[in-house]
C-alpha positions as semicolon CSV with decimal commas, in nm:
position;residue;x (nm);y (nm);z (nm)
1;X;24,547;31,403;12,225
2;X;24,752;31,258;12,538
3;X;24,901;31,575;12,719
4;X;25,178;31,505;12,956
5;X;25,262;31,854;13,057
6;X;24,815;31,729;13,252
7;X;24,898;31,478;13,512
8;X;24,613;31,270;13,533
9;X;24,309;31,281;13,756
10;X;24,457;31,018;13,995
11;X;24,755;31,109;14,020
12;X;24,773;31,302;14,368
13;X;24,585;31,026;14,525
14;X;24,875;30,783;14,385
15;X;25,123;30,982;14,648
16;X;24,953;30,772;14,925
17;X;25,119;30,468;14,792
18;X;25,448;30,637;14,881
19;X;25,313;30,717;15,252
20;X;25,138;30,365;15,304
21;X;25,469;30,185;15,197
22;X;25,688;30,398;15,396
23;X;25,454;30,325;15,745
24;X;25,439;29,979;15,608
25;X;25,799;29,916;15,559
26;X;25,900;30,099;15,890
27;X;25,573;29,880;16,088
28;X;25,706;29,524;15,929
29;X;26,105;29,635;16,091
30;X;25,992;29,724;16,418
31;X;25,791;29,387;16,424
32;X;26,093;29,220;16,299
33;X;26,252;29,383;16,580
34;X;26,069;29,245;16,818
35;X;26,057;28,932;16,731
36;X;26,370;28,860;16,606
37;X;26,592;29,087;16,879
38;X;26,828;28,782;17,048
39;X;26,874;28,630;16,649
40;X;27,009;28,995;16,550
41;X;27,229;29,063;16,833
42;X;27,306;29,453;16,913
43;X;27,453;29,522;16,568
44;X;27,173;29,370;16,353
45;X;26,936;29,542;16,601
46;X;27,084;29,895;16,512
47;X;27,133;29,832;16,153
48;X;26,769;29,739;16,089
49;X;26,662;30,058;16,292
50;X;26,906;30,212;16,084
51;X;26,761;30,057;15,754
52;X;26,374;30,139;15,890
53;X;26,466;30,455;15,946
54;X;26,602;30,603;15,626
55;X;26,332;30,346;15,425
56;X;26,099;30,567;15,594
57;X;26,235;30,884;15,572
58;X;26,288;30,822;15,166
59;X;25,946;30,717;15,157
60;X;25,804;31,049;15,306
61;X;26,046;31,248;15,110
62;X;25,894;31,091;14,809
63;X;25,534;31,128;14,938
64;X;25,621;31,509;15,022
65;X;25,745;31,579;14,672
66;X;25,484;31,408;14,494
67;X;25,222;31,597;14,702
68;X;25,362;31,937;14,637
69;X;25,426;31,897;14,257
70;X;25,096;31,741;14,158
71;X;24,881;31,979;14,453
């Protein structure tokens, strides 16, 4: 019988999907960054650091809480 109150074997090691998309997402910005810095201009410069930084802070919230509930 399926028991969902059991997470499954895998689960915890699922988390670091949360943590390798959050470094991911905040990496491919800061590259973006770089590259595209005279395109952006000062205010699309600070709203993608902006943008990188909460996508990464969400992403190691979720990484966090999935860690702690399934440890």
């Amino acid at each position: 019988m399926f028991d969902l109150l059991t997470p499954p074997s895998w689960a915890p090691t699922w988390c670091y999907v949360y943590l390798a998309g959050s470094l991911l997402g905040a990496a491919l910005a800061i590259v973006v960054l770089f590259t595209s810095y005279k395109k952006l201009g000062g205010f699309g410069a600070i709203a993608l650091l902006f943008m990188a930084a909460v996508q990464f802070v969400h992403g190691m919230t979720y990484f966090w809480i999935c860690r702690s509930a399934l440890a």
